[in-house]
N, C-alpha and C positions, 0 to 999 in steps of 0.2 A: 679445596680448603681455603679460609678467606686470609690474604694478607696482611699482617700487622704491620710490617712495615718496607716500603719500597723506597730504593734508591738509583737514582740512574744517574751516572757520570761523572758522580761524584769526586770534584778536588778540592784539594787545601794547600793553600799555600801561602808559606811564613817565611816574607822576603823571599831569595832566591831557593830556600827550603820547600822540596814536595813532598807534605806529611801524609799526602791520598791523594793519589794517584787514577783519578777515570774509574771510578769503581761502580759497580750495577750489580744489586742485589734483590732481593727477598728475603721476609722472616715469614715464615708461616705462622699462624693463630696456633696458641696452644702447645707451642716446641721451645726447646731448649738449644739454642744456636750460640755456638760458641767462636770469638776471637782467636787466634794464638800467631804467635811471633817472636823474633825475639825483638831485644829492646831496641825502639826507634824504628819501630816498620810499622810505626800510625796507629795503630789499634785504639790506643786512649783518644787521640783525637777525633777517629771514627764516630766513639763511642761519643764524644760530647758534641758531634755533630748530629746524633739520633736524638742529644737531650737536649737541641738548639740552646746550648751551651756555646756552640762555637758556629760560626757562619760560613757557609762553604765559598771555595773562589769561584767553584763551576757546580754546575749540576744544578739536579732537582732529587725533592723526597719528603716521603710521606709519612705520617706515623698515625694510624688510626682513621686513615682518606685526610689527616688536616696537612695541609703545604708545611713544609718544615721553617722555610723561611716568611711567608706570609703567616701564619698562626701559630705563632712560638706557644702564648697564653696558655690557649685552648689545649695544647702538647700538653704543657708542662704538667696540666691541671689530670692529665692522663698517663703519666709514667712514674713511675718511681727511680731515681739515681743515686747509685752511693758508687762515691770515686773511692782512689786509696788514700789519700788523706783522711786521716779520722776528724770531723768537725763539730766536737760534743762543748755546750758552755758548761765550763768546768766547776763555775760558780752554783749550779740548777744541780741539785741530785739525778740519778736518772731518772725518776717516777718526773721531775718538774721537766725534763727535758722531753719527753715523751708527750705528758699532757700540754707544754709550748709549740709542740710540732704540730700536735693536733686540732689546737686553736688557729693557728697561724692558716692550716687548710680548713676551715670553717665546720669542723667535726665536734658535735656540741660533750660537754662533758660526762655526760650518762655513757653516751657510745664510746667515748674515747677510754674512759675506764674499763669498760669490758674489753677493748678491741686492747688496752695493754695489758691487763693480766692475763684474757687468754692466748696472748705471745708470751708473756713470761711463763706461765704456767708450761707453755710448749719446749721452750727451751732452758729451764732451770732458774730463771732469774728472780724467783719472789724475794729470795735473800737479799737482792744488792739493790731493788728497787731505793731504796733508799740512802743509798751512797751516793759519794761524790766521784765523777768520773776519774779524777786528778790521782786515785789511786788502787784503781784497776789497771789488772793485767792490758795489753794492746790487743791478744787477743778477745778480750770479754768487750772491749768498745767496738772494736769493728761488729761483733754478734748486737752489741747496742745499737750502732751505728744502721745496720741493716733491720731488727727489729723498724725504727723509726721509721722505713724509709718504706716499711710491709703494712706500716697503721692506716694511711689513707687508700689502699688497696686499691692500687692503679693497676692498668691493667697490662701494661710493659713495666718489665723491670731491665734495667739499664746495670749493669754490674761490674766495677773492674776490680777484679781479685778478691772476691766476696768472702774468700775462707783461710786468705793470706793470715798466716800467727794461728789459727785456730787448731786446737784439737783437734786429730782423727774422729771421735766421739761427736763433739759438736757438730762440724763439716756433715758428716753423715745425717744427723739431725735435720739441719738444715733443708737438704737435698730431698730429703724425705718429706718433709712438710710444704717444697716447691715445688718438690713431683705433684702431690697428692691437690694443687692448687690450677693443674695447667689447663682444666677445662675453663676458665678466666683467664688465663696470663701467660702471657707470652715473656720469654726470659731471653737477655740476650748477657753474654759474660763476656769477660776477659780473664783466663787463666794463665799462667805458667806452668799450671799440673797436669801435664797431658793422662796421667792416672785419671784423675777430678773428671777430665774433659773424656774419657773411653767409659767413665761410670754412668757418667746423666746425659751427657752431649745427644742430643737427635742429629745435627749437624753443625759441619765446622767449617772456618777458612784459615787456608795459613796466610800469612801475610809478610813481605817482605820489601823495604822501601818504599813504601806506600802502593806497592799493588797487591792483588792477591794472585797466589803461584798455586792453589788448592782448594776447592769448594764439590764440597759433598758430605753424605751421612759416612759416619762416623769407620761403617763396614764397609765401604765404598774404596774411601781413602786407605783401610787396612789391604782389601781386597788388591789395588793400586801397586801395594809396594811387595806384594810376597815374591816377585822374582829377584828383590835385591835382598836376597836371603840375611836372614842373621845367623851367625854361629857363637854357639857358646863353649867357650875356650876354660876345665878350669887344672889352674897347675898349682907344683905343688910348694913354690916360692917365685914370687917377681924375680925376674930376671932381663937386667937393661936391654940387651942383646936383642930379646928377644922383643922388646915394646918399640925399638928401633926400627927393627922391622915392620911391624904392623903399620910407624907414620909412615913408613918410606912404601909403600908395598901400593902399586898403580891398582890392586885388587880389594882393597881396602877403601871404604867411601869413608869412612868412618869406624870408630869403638870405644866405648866406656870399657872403667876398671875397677869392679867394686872389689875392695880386698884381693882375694886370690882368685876372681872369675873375671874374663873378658866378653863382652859381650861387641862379636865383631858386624858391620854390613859388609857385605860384600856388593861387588861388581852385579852386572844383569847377567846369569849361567855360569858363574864362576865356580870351578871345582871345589867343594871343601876338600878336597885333597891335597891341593896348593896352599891354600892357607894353612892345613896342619905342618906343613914342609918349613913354615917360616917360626914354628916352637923345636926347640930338642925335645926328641921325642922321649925322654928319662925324665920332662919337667913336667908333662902332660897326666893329668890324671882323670878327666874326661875332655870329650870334644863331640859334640852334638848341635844340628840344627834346633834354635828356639823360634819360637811361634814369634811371630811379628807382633811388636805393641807399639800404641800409637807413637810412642816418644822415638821408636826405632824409622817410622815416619816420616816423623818432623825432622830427627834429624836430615834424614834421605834427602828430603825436599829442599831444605835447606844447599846442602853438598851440590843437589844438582842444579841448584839457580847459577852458585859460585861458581860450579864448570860453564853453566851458560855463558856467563858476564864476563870470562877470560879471555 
């Protein structure tokens, strides 16, 4: 399969800060390649290093066979980028802010008319074409914001948190009209929804301090973590006692606590029968292994860098 975009050894670095860390990738044509990290482990800067947005300290890389740092131009002219900042002139309704974008990329106005209503028409928008951004929801600008960025229909799209504020409803939209696009386009994202990222992701990297601790398809990375089992704990009132145990418990990597369910990792072989040992058993009203999801993961991956670095 041909590659959209290669990178090899890629650093960055601001001042004594290293926001990417010797990084060497691949984007394959046609997938959906997702970021994830938490905050400050590079990702956005990555990403505006793919949109020579931002200049690397080291490396090389390609977007489309053009040099990243010798042929910015020619890039730009070939991707589409929407950061999370929302960047709409407030002044222009959005039908003037649309047909501005599309002059600006030399798309004459016949094509630009079709090419924006039938985005609006895909996504709901004929109503507000003619409002002013200044009093839309943030999530209906970000779905603006992204429209605009789908009109000159380039052939990488660069994304950081594309469906941040958005509806369930929308998001799914979206996703669905980028699936149905990938025989043209290659996607590269930034989420914090590892849900978002186990729905369309083909593959991921995790990322931490500017390097990457995780790279693979999406089953790959799930496949990875199933010996650090999850259990799910659920009882029948919080009890301090008993979520005391769980920080302190060396069999514990981790655990979330939605309401009255815990949702625990454990160790690599760990008994669930040790862990029921650290609930009273009068407060227990089930306890069962859950299927591994990607956030159970990210967590893991995370936990086990921090044991690294100790």
């Amino acid at each position: 399969m041909a590659v959209s975009i290669t990178l090899r050894n890629i650093t960055k670095k601001f001042g004594p800060v290293t926001a990417v860390n010797n990084l060497s990738f691949g984007v394959e044509h046609g997938t959906i390649f997702s970021i994830v990290g938490p905050s400050g482990s590079g990702k956005s800067t990555l990403l505006k290093i793919m949109a020579t947005m931002v200049r690397p300290s080291q490396g090389s890389g390609y977007v489309n066979g053009q040099n990243l740092t010798a042929r910015p131009i020619q890039i730009r002219q070939q991707i589409g980028y929407m950061g999370q900042q929302v960047v709409l002139d407030e002044q222009l309704t959005v039908l003037e802010n649309f047909v501005f974008h599309s002059r600006l990329h030399g798309i004459s106005d016949e094509e630009a008319e079709a090419r924006i209503l039938g985005l609006a028409e895909r996504f709901n928008l004929m109503d507000g074409l003619h409002q002013l951004p200044d009093g839309l929801a943030y999530g209906i600008k970000r779905k603006i914001q992204l429209m605009r960025t789908l009109l000159t229909h380039p052939s990488i799209l660069l994304l950081d948190e594309p469906t941040r504020s958005m509806d369930r409803q929308t998001a799914l939209a979206i996703w669905e009209y980028l699936r149905e696009q990938r025989s043209r386009l290659t996607i590269v994202m930034i989420t914090s929804s590892m849900a978002e990222v186990e729905h369309v992701a083909d593959r991921l990297i995790i990322m931490d301090h500017g390097h990457i601790l995780v790279d693979g398809s999406v089953e790959a990375v799930l496949h990875a973590q199933q010996p650090n089992q999850v259990l799910e704990a659920r009882v029948n009132e919080i009890n301090e006692a008993e979520y005391q145990k769980l920080t302190k418990s060396e069999l514990v990597l981790d655990f979330s606590r939605h309401e009255n369910v815990y949702a625990i990792v454990t160790r690599y072989q760990t008994s669930p029968s040790k862990i029921l040992q650290l609930f009273d058993a009068e407060n227990i009203i089930s306890f069962m292994p859950k299927k591994t999801r990607l956030a159970d993961a990210f967590i893991h991956t995370l936990s086990q860098e921090q044991i690294i670095n100790e």
